[in-house]
N, C-alpha and C positions, 0 to 999 in steps of 0.2 A: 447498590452502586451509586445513584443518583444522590440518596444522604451522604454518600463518604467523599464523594464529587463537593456537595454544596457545603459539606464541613468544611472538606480543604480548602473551596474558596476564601470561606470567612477568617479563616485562618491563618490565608497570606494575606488579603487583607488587613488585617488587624497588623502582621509583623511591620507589612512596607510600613502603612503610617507608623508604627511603633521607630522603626530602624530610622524613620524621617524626621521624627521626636528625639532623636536619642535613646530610645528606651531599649530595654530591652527586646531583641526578638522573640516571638512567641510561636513562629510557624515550624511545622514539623512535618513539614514536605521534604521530600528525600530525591533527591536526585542521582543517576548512574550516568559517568560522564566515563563511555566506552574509547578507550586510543588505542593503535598499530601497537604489534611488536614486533612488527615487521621495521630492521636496522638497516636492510641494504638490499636495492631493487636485487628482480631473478638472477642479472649477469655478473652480481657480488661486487660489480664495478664501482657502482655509485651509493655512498651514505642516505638514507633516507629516515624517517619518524613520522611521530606525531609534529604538527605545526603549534606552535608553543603558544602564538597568540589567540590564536582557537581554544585552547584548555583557560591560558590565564584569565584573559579577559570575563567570558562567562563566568568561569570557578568563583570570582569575587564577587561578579555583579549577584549569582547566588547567595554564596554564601555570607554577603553581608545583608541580605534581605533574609536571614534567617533560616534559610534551606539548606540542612544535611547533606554533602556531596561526598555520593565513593568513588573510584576511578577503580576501571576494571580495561583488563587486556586481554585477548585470547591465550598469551600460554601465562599469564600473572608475573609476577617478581617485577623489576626492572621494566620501564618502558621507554627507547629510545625518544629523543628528541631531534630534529633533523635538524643539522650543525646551520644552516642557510636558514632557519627562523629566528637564531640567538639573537637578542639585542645586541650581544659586542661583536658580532658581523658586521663590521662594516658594508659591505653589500648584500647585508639582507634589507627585505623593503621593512623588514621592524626593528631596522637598527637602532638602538636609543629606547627599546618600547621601555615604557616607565612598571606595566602592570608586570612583563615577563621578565622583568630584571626582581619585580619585588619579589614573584612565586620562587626564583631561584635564589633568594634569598634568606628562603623564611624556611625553616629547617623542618617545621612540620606539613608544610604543602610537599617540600622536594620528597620529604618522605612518603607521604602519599602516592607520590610517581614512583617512587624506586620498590614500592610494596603493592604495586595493582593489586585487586585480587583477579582472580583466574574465573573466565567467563564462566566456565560449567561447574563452579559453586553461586554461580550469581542464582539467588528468589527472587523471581521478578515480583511477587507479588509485595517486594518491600519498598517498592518505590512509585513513586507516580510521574516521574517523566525521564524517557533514556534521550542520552544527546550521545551524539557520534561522530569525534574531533576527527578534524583530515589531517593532512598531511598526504604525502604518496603513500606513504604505509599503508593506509586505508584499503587503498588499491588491492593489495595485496592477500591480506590475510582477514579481511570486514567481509568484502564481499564473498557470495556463497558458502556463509559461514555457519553452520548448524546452531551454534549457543544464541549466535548474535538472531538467530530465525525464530529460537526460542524464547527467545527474552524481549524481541521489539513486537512479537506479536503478542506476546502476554498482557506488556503494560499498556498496549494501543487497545487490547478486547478488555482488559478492564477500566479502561475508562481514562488512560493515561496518554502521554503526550512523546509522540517520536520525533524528535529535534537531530538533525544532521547539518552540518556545516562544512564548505570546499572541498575535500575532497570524501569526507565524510560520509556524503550521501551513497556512497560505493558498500554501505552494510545495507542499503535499502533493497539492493539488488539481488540477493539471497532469501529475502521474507515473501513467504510464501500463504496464502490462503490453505483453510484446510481443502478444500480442492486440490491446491497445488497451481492455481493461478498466481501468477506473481503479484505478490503485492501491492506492489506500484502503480501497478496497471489503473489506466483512467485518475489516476493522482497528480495534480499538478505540485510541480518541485525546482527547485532551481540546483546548483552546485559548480563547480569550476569546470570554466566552457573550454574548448578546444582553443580557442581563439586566445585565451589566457594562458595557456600551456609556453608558444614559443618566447611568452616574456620573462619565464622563470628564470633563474640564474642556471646555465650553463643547458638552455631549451632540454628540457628534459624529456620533454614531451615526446621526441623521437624514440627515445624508452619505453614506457608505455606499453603495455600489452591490447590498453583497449583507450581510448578516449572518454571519461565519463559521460558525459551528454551525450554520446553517441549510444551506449550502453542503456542509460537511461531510458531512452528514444525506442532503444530494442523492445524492451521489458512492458511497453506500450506508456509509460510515463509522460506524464505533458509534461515537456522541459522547457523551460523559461527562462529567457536571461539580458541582463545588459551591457552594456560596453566593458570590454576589461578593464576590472578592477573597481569599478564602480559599488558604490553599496546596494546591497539589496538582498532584501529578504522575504521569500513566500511563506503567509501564512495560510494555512486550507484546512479550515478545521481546525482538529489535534494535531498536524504534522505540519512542521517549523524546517525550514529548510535557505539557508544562505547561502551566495553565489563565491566569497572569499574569503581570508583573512578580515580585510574592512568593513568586514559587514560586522565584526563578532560581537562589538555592541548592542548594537539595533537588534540582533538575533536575539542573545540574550533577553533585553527587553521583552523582544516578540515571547520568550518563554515565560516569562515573569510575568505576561499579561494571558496570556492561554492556564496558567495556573491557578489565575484569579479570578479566572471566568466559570459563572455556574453551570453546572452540569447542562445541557442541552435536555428538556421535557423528552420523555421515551414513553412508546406506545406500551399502552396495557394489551 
């Protein structure tokens, strides 16, 4: 595992500079970037998804540094987008966004969303880093989710990198140790605070089944965070974890650079 570690580094290595050259890319890192298919909270009242700038933004910043991206959902086909991330919302806070207007424009990204594949054909072992886009969806159908327990502890035991984003961090909360100790547990992480909830469009919050950060908190997790809406992103190790939407750059980054980093020396 330590050679396939230090292969991959040299190998994104080689793409950035290559992709910063112009050249072509060479890296053959794969990434599974997991979304909701969860379309409409429990009381069917309210539209809800994936958070659109959470998928676009990373998805490029990937896949023009040369990295393989699948999107995978728990029941596959189709995965919602929640109508309040569109850029032509005018009251959404990424109204105008430049990257979410392009992914909805480029006939082979949309296809990528309208074809997830379906978690419990997901190998983990073909990838080396899962991210796990929010939205409220996440809430819903991410966390205590048996594929998503099997698939984020695969690629974290073999040597790979578990990335969650706003409300994303809600699949964290279902992975379990083979004990059966949460995951989480003693893992500092950040994700969308309580305090960020009553500024969404139409406070949604009072929805809500559970508050993330409180949830987190449960699961014995160090949850960390800054002012709403602020950037920020924890990295601790292999697990990447951002507090919003604004962060999805920096996160990204943060993945980009944990992919590029040499395996960590392991005892004999």
């Amino acid at each position: 595992m330590r050679l396939f570690r230090t292969l991959l580094s040299a190998s994104l290595l080689i793409a950035l500079a290559g992709a910063a050259n112009g050249a072509e890319p060479a890296n053959r890192a794969r990434v599974l970037m997991v979304v909701t298919s969860a379309d409409r909270f429990p009381d069917n009242q309210q539209p809800t998804g994936l958070w659109l700038s959470e998928l676009a933004h990373p998805y490029y910043k990937f896949t023009e540094s040369g990295i393989t991206v699948d999107i995978a959902s728990p029941k596959g086909g189709e995965a919602p987008i929640d109508p309040r991330s569109l850029p032509s919302n005018p009251r959404s806070p990424d109204s105008g966004d430049v990257l979410g207007r392009r992914f909805l424009s480029r006939s082979q990204d949309v296809a990528k969303l309208k074809q997830t594949k379906k978690l419990e054909e997901i190998d983990p072992s073909a990838y080396t880093a899962v991210v796990f886009v929010g939205g409220h969806g996440a809430l819903f159908d991410l966390a205590d989710n048996a594929e998503v327990d099997r698939i984020g502890r695969a690629i974290y035991d073999a040597g790979g990198v578990i990335a969650a984003i706003c409300h994303g961090p809600a699949a964290l909360l279902g992975i379990k140790e083979a004990d059966g100790t949460p995951w989480v547990q003693g893992k500092t992480v950040t994700g969308f605070s309580k305090e960020e909830e009553p500024l969404t469009e139409g406070n949604l919050g009072v929805k809500l089944p559970y508050y993330l950060d409180e949830a987190l908190a449960k699961k014995g997790a160090l949850y960390v965070k800054r002012a709403p809406w602020s950037k920020h992103v924890v990295t601790s190790g292999r697990i990447i974890t951002a507090q919003n939407p604004n962060s999805s750059d920096a996160f990204a980054d943060a993945l980009l650079r944990a992919l590029a980093e040499p395996a960590p020396a392991q005892a004999n």
